[in-house]
N, C-alpha and C positions, 0 to 999 in steps of 0.2 A: 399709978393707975394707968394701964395700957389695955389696948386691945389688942389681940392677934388675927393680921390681917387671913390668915386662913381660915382660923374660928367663923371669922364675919362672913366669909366666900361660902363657907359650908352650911351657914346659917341661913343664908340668901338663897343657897341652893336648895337647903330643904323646905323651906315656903315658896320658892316657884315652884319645885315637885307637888306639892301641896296642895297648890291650886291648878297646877295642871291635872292632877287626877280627880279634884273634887270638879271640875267643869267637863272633866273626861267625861264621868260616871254621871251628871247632871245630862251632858248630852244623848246617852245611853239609855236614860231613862222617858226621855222628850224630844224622841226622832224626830226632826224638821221635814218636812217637805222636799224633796229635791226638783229644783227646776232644773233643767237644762235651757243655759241660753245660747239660741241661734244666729246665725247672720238673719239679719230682714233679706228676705227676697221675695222676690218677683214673677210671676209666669207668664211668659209674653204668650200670645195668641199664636197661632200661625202667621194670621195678615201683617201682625205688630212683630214679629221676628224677621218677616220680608221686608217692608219698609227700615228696618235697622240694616237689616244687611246690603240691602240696596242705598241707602245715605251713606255707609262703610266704601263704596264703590265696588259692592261684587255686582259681578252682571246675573244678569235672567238665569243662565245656563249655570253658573254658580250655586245661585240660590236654590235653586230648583235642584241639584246635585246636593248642598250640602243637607237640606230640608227634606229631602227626599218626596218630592212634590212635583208633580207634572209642571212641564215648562207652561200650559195653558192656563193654569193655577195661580202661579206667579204670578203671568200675567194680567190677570184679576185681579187678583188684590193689588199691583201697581194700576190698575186702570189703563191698560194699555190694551187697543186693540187690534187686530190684525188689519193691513190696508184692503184683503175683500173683501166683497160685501158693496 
């Protein structure tokens, strides 16, 4: 009494075929929802993208250049004021 190891391979084979189609056609019939998942982020303000990039060590003139924001602006939000006055 033997078994043939290919008989067994073929056998295996056609019950995961099996159940790969019978879960195919189960899913085909009961679409899921799809989420897409995202990175978590964040949207910094303007004032809160100055003070980052200002703790980064860019300067005024940086900031204001990369943010495209008047140097007076900056200034503001770092709380920095001119000496006239």
């Amino acid at each position: 009494m033997g078994i043939s190891v290919s008989a067994a391979l073929s056998t295996a084979s056609l019950s995961l075929a099996a159940a790969n189609s019978s879960s195919t056609s189960a899913a085909a019939h009961n679409p899921q929802p799809t989420t897409t998942r995202t990175a978590d982020t964040v949207e910094l303000s303007a004032s809160q993208q100055v003070y980052q990039l200002y703790n980064q060590g860019q300067s005024v003139t940086q900031i204001s250049t990369s943010l495209s924001l008047p140097v007076a602006i900056v200034n503001t939000y770092l709380g920095i004021t001119s000496g006239a006055g």
